[in-house]
C-alpha positions in Angstrom: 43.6 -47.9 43.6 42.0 -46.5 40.4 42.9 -48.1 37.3 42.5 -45.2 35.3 45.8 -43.4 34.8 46.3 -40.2 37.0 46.1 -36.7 35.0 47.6 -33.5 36.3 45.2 -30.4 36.1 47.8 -27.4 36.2 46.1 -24.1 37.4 48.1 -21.4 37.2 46.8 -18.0 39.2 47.2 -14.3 39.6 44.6 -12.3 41.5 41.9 -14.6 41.0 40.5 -14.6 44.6 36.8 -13.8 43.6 36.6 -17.0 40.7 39.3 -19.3 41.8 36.6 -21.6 44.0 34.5 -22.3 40.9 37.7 -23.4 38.6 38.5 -25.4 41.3 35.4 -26.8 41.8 34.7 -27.6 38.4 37.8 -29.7 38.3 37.5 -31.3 41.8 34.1 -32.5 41.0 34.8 -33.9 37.9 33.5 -37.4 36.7 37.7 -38.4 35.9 38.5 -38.2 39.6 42.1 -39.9 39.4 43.5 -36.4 39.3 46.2 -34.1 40.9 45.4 -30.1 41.1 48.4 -28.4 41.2 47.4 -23.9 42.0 50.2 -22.1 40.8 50.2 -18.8 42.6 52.1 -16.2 40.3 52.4 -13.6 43.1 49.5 -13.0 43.7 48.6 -9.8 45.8 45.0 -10.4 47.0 43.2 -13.2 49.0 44.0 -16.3 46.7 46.1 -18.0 48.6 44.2 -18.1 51.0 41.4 -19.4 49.1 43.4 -22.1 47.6 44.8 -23.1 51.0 41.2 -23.7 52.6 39.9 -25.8 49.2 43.2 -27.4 49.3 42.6 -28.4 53.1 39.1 -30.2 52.0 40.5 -32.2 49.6 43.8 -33.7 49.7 44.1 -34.1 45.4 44.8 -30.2 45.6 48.0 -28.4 46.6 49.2 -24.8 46.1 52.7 -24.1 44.7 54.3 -20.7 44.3 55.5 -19.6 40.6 58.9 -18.9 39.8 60.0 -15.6 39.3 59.6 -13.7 36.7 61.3 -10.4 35.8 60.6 -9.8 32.7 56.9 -10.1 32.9 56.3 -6.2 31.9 57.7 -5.1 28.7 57.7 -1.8 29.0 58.1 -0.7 25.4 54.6 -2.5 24.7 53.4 -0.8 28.2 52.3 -4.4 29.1 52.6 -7.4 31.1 53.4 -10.0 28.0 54.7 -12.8 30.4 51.9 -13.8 32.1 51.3 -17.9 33.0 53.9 -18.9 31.1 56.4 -19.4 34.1 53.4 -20.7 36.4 52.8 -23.1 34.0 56.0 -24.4 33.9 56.7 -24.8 37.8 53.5 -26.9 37.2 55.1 -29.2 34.7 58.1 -30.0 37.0 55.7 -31.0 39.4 53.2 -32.9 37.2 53.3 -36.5 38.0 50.3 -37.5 36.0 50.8 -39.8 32.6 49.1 -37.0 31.2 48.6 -33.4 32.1 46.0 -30.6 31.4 45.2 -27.3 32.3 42.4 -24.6 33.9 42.3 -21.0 33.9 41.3 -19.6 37.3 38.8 -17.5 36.3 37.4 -19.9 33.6 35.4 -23.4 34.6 35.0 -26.9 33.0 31.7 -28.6 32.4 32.3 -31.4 35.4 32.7 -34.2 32.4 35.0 -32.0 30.3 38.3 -34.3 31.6 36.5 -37.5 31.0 35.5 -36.7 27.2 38.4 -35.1 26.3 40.9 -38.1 27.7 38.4 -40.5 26.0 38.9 -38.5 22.3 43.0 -38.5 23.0 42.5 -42.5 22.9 40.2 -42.6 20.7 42.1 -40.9 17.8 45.4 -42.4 19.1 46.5 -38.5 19.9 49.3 -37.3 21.8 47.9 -34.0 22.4 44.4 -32.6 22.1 42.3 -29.8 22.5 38.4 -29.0 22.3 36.5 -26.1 22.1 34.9 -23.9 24.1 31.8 -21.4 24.6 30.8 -18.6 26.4 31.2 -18.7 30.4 27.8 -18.5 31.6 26.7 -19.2 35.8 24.0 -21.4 34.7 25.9 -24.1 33.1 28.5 -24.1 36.3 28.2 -28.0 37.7 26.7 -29.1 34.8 27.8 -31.9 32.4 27.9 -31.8 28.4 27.6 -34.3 25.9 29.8 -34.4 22.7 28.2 -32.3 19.7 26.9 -35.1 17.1 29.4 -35.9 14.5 31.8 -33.0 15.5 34.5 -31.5 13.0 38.0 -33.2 13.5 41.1 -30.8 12.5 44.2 -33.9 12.5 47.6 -33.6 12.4 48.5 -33.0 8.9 46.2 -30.0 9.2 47.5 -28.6 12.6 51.2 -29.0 10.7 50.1 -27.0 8.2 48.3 -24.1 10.2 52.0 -24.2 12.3 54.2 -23.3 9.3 52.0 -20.9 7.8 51.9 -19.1 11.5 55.4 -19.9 11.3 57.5 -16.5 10.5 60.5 -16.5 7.8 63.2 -15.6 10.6 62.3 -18.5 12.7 62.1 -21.1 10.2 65.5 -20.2 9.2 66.8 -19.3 12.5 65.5 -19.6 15.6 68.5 -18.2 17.3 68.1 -15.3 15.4 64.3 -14.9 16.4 65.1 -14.7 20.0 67.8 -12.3 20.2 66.1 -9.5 18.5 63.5 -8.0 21.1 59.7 -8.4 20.3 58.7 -4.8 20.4 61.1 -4.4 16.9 59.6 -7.6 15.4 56.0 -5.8 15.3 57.6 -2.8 13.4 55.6 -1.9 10.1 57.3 -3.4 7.5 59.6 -6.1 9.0 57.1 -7.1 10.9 56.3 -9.6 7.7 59.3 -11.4 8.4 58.9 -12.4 12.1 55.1 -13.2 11.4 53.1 -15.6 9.4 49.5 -15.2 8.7 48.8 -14.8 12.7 46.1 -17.6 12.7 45.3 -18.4 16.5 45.9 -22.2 17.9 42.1 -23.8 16.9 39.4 -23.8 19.6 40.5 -23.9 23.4 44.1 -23.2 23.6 44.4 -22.8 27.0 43.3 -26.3 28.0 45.1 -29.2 25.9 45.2 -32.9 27.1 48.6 -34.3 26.3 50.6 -37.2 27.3 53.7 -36.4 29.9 55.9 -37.0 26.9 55.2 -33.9 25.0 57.1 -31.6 28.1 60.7 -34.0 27.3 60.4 -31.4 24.2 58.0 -28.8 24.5 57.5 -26.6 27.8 56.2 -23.2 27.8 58.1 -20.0 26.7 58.8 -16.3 27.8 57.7 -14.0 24.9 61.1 -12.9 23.1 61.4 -17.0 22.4 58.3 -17.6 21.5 57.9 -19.1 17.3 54.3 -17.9 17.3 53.7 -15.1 19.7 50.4 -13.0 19.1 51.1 -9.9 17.8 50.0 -7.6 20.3 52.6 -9.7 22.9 51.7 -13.2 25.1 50.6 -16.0 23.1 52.2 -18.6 25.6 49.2 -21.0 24.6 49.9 -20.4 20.8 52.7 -20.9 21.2 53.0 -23.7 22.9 50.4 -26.0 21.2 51.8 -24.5 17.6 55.0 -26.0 19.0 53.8 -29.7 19.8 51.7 -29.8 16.5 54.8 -29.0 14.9 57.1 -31.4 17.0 55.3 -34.5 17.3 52.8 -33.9 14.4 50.1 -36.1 16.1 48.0 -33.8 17.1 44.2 -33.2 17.4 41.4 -30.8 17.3 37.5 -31.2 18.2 35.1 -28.5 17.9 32.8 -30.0 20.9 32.6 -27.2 23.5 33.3 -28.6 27.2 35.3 -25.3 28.6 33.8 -22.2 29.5 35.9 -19.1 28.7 35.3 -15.7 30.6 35.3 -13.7 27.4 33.4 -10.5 26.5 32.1 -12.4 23.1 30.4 -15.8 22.6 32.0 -18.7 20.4 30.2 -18.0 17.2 29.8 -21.3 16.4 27.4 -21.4 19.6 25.3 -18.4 19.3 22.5 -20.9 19.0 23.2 -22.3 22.8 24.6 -25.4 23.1 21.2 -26.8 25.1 20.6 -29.9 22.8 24.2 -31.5 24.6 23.5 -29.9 28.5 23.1 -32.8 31.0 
């Protein structure tokens, strides 16, 4: 029996057959190995399942759930789909039974220590949720380990608070019932659009994988888009949203800019366009 407390890695997944093996490697393999893997297939159409199900067969931590559905996940006045993940993520949380629970894109990867740093900077800072940040995705750092930056730049709680009520929009800090009724497409109009949004400042770093104790999900679980407090303006923002939310709720919340996650983005970080070589293991 470990004596370190178990985490839940939540993975929720959609069409991801080609880079679902190396998320889930990257988080089977990594150096915190009391862990649960929970796959969250939102409907998936291609082979994904079926590559979950054979991972999932090697190694019993693993197990694939199927997503609730989700009928709103296309708005069509913003010709999008605006609702993705958030209800994946959520049929992870009710199955979470980790004291603390993260989470991995499928088509993103973790340096294999990622889990192991970032639980040991919650404790250290005495934080009930935090996040790092992230670079580049790049092949040639898959199943490699990273050390922490030296003397990396801490964003605390008082400053998170801050950053959620200036994202925070007039109509939701005076009503939040009157935020959600009124659809999203009519919030981004020109003009009253001021009112709904604040000064659209993204969650710090990598939103898409806090480290937070199971607390935080007795107050704070993931939202569709019409009741999201601080959607992006273009539509989604579950992340934002979400991490805005616990700042904001529980106000202990923590930021370090120490890249351990690899994003699958068209740009680099710009705080790495250096390369992050001096931390590789």
């Amino acid at each position: 029996m470990s004596d370190k407390p178990l985490i839940s890695v939540i993975i929720p997944v959609y069409n991801c057959e080609k880079t679902i093996a190396a998320a889930l490697d990257s988080i089977l393999r990594q150096t915190y190995d009391n862990l649960e893997v929970i796959v969250v297939d939102d409907a998936s159409t291609d082979g994904t399942k079926k590559a979950v199900e054979a991972i999932a067969a090697q190694d019993s931590r693993a197990k694939l759930l199927s997503a609730d559905n989700d009928p709103e996940r296309f708005d069509a006045a913003l010709n999008r789909n605006v609702n993705a993940g958030w209800s994946a993520r959520n049929t992870g949380l009710r199955e979470a039974r980790g004291a603390y629970i993260t989470f991995q894109d499928a088509d993103d990867a973790s340096f294999l220590n990622r889990i192991e740093l970032q639980y040991s900077l919650l404790k250290k800072h005495g934080s009930t949720h935090l996040t790092i940040d992230w670079i580049q995705f790049d092949q040639d750092l898959v199943g490699k380990k990273a050390g922490l930056l030296e003397n990396p730049e801490v964003i605390g709680p008082d400053a998170l608070y801050a950053m959620s009520q200036r994202s925070k929009g007039f109509v939701a800090k005076i009503s939040t019932r009157l935020n959600r009724i009124i659809p999203f497409h009519w919030k981004r109009k020109r003009i009253v659009n001021k009112l709904f949004f604040g000064s659209l400042e993204n969650y710090p770093a990598a939103g898409n994988s806090p480290l937070f104790e199971r607390t935080v999900i007795e107050k704070v679980v993931f939202r569709k888009l019409r009741d999201r407090v601080w959607p992006s303006f273009m539509g989604r923002g579950a992340d934002k949203d979400f991490n805005f939310h616990v700042a904001e709720t529980f106000r202990n919340s923590h930021v370090v800019l120490s890249p351990l996650y690899m994003w699958r983005v068209k740009d680099q970080n710009p705080r790495y366009l250096g390369g992050i070589k001096e931390i590789i293991m």
